[in-house]
N, C-alpha and C positions, 0 to 999 in steps of 0.2 A: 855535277854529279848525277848519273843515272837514278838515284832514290831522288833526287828532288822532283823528277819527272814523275817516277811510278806512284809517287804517295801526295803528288798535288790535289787529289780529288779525296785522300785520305780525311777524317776527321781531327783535330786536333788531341785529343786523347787516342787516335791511333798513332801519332806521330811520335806522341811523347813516348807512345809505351813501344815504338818500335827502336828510339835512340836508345833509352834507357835498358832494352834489351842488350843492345851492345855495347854499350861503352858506362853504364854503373860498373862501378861508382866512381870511375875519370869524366863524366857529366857530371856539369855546374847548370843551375838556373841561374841569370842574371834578371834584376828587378829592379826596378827605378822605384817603386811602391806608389805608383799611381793607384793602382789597384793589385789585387792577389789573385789573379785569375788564374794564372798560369802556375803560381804556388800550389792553388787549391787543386788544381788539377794534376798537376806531378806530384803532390802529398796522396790525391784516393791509390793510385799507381803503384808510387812505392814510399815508403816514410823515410826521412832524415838524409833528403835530397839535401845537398849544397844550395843556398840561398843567397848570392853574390850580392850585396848594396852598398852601391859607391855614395860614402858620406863627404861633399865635397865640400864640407864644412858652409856652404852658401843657402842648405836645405831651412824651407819652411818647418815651423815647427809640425805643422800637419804630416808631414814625411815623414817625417823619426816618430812620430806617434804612431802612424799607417805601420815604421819599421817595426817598430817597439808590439803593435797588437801581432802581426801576422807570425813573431818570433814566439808570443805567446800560445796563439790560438792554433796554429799547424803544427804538422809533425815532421819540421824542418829544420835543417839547420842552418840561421842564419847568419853569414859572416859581411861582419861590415869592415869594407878597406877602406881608409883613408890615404890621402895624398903624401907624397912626400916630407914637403911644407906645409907647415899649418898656413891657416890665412894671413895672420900677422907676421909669419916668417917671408911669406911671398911678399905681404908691402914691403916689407924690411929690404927683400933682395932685389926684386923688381918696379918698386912702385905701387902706392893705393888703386883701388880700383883696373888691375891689370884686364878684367874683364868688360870694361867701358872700352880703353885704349885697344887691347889685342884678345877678344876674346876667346878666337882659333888658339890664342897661346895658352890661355886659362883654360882653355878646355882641355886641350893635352895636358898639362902639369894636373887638374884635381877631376881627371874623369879616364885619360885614354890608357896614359902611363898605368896609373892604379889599377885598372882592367884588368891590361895586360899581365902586370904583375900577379893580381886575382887567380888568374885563368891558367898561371902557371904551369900549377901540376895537373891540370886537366887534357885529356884529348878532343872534348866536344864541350860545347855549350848551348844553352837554347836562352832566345828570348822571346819578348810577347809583341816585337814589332809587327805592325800590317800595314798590306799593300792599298790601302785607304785611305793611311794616314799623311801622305805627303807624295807629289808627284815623283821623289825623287826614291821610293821608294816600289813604286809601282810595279817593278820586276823582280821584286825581291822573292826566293823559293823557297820551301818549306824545309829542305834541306841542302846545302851549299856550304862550298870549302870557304873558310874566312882565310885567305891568302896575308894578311897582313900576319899574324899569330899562329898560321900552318896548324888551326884549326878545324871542324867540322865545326861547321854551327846551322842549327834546328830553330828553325821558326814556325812552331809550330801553328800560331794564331795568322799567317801571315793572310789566309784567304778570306778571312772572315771579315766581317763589316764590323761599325762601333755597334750596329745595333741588336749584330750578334752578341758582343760582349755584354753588353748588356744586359740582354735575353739568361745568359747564364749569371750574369750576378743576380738577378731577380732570382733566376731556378733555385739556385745552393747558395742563397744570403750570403755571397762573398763577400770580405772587409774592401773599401773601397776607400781610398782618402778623400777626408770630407771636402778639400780644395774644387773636386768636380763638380760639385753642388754648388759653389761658389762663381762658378764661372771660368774656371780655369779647366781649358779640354785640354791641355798640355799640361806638364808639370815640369820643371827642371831645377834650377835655384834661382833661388829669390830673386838677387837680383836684376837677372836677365829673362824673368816671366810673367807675367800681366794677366789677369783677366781680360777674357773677349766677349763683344756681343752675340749673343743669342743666334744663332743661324752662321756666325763666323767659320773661317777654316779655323780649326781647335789650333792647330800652330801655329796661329798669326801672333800666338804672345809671346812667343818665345824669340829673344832678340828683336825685340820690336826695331822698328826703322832702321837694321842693317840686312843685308843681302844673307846674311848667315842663318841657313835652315836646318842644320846639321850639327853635333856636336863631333863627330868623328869615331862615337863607340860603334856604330852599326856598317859606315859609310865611308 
């Protein structure tokens, strides 16, 4: 898409407030609730934006806390989908632990499916991915067709650094989940996320010792 081009050098509250110009209120935020950065910043913009968070039943309880404050403290509204299956419905059908075994499977059934379904009634979405955070993300645009869901979707953070984000939670005392203070630069569920050492790639916890760097909602 031509705007991914003309608004790469854009700021990220130029971005937002250029999607949100056209497509409120069929724009959704999607939020993993690492942090509220991107809430915080599509809340100054416009209030009682869509606040998408996939409860995939495997979340730390530090998540649903992070969920639970930023539903309090912004002026958003935030919708939590869950999966299909509950977890114990999935052991029942599939087996305990499907996310050890096949976690490509686990991750479509309690994260891509429920998205999709999410995003529904939406024309555009934004999330708070960057090009930083993983090699395989590095060409990602500020604005791009999501062809899998026929799509627009807004990234708006995608050029910034962790240490921009940063930089702005300091600015505007953003809520932050306290797991990043822990040592965890990623966040995903429980099971398949680890603390890393100090100076580590932040996604080295995530699916530790399998080749899988991806859960399939961005990629």
């Amino acid at each position: 898409m031509t705007a991914g081009r003309d608004l790469d050098s854009a700021t990220p509250p130029e971005i937002l407030g250029w999607a949100l110009d056209r497509w409120h209120p069929r724009l959704a935020i999607a939020s993993s609730m690492a942090d509220a950065v991107l809430v915080h910043m599509t809340s100054r913009l416009r209030p009682d934006v869509p606040v998408v968070f996939l409860d995939t039943g495997y979340h730390f309880a530090e998540t649903i806390g992070t969920r639970d404050a930023v539903a309090a403290i912004y002026p958003v509204e935030v919708i939590t989908i869950t999966p299909a299956l509950t977890v114990a419905e999935q052991d029942a059908e599939l087996g305990p632990r499907l996310h050890e075994r096949d976690p490509d499977r686990c991750c479509v059934l309690r994260k891509v499916e429920p998205l999709e379904r999410a995003l529904a009634p939406y024309v555009a979405w934004a999330s708070g991915i960057r090009r930083d955070e993983a090699a395989t993300r590095r060409d990602v645009r500020v604005v791009d067709w999501d062809a899998k869901r026929g799509k627009v979707k807004v990234n708006p953070l995608a050029a910034w650094t962790a240490a921009d984000v940063e930089d702005y939670i300091a600015e505007h005392g953003v809520l932050v989940n306290p797991l990043l203070s822990a040592g965890y630069g990623s966040i995903g569920c429980a099971p398949c996320t680890h603390a890393v050492a100090p100076g580590s790639d932040p996604r080295s916890g995530r699916w530790a010792g399998a080749a899988k760097i991806e859960c399939g909602l961005h990629l």
